[in-house]
N, C-alpha and C positions, 0 to 999 in steps of 0.2 A: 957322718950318720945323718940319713932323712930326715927331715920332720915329720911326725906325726900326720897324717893325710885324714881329713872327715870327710868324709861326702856325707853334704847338706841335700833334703829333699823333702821342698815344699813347693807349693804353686802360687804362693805370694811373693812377689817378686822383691816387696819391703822388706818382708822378713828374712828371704835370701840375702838382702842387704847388709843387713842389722847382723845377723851370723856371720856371715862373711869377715866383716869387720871387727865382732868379738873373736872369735876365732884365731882371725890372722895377729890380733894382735897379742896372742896369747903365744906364738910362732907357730900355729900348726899351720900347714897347707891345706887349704880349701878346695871340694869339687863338689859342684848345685846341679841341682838336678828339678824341672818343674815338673814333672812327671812319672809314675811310676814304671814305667816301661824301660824311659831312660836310667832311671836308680837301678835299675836291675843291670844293664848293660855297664854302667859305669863300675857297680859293685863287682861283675863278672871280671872287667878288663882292668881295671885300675889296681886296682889290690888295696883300699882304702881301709886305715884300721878299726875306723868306728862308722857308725853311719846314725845321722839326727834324723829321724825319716815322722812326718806328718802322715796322720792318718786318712784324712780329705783328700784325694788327689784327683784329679781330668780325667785319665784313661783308667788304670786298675787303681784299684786302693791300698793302704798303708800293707792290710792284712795281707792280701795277695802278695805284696814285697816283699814281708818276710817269709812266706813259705817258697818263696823261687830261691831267695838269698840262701835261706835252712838248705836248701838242696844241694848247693855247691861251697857251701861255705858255713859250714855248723858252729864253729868259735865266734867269730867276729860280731863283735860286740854292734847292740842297736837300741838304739834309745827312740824311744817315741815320743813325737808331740801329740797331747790328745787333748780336746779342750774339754770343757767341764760339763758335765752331764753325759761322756761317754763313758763311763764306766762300762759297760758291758764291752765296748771296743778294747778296751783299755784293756781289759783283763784277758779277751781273748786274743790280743797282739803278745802279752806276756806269753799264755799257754803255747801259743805257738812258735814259740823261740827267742822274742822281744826280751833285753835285758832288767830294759829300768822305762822309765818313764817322767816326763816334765809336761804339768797343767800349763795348757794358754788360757792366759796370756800370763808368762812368766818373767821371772827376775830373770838380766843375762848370768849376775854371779851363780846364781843356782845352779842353771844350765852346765855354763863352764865346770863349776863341781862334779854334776852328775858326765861331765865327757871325763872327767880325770880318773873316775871312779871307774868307769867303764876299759879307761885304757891299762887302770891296774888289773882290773879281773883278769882283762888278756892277754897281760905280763904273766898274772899268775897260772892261768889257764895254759900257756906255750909251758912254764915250766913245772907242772903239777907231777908228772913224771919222775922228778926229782924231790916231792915234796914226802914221797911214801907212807907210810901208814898211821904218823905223826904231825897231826896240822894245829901249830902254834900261831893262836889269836889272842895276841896280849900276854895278858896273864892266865887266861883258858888254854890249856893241854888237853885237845882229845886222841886218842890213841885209838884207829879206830879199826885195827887187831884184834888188839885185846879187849878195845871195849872198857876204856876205863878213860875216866878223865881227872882232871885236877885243876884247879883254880887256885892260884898262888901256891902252888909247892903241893896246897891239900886235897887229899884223894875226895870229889864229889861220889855221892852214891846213885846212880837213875836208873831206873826201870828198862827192859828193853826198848819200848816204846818211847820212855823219853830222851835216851841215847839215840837210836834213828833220828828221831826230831832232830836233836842238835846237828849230829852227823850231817844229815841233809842239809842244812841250812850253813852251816861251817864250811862247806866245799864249797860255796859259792859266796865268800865274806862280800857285800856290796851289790849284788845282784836282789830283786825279787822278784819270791817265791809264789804264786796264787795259792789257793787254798785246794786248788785241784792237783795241782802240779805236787805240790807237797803230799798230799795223800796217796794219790796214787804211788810217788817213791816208798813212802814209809809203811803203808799197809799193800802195796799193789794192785790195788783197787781204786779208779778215780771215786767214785761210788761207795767206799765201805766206810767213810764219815761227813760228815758233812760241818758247814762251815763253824756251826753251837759245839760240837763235840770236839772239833782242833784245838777251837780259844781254850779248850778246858785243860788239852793236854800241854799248849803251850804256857800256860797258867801252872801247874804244875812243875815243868819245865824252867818256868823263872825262880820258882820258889826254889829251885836246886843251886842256882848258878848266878844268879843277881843278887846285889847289896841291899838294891831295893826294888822289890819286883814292882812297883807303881811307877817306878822311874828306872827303867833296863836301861844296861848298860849294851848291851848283846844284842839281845830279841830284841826287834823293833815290830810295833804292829804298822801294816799300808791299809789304812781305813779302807775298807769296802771290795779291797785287795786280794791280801795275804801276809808274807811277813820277812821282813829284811834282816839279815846279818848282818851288823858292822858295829866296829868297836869304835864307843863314844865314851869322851870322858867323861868321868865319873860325876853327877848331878853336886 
């Protein structure tokens, strides 16, 4: 069996370094790319399963990557480096297909996290087909048939509204969500809430499913974001 393949893509040639070298020593195989033109080319031919892709680039930009990448290749996981004060990039790399995201200048163990987390989404992503109308997270059972869920054994009660919510967010345990992206699934309208009115049903939403909605176990908020799924032990 291969190793795990990244294609790295950034235009500092340190930083290609410093990846490269966490990376490999982790056994994935490595392919860097300093350019966006290139990242697209190499994503096209290589078959790479994750891609670390910086948003700064010489020719086209991070954005641009993803929406070429989105075209031929809709699964495959991308994590972005974005550095601080882009939130708006940030958030519209997500809307546009970007999975997750890591602030520079970052830890390498985070990174490494956030690539592990990315290559389970697309374990689970190849076999969702398999997973049918029953997607067990933890100790959360949503059933999402029937529309009913359960948390340790016991049936929760939630609104339609706050079942979508979860729904949504559940199909993609590890990934985040913008607050666009999520609305638009849950109401079909990117537009029919905005971001005061979400915290409120996600607020809601905890109080149904968390031990302790101040410290979620599930719902994670991504300050300035959206909001992440993934099951954390218990505070």
């Amino acid at each position: 069996m291969r190793p795990r393949r990244i294609l790295v893509v950034d235009d500092e040639p340190a930083v290609l370094r410093a990846l490269r070298v966490a990376l490999e020593s982790q056994g994935y195989g490595v392919i860097v790319a300093q350019g966006g033109e290139q990242a697209v080319r190499h994503a096209a031919a290589d078959g790479p399963d994750l891609i670390v892709l910086d948003l700064g680039l010489p020719d086209i930009d991070g954005l641009e990557v993803i929406r070429r990448v989105r075209s031929f290749a809709s699964a495959l996981p991308i994590l972005v480096l974005s550095a601080w004060g882009e939130d708006r990039s940030k958030v519209e790399a997500l809307d546009l297909g970007a999975d997750d995201y890591v602030v520079k200048p970052f830890a390498v163990p985070e990174l490494l996290a956030r690539v592990r987390v990315g290559l389970r989404h697309a374990q689970r992503s190849e076999g969702a087909g398999h997973e049918g109308a029953r997607l067990e997270r933890g100790p959360l059972v949503v059933d999402t048939a029937a529309h009913r869920v359960w948390l340790r054994g016991r049936e929760v009660s939630l609104t339609r509204t706050q079942f979508s919510l979860l729904e949504c967010l559940a199909r993609r345990p590890g990934r985040v969500m913008t607050h666009r992206a999520i609305v638009s699934e849950v109401w079909g309208d990117p537009g029919a809430a905005d971001a005061q009115n979400l915290r409120a049903f996600i607020s809601q939403l905890r109080r149904r499913i968390e031990d302790d909605p101040a410290r979620p176990r599930f719902v994670h908020t991504e300050p300035g974001v959206g909001y992440r799924f993934e099951l954390r032990d218990a505070p």
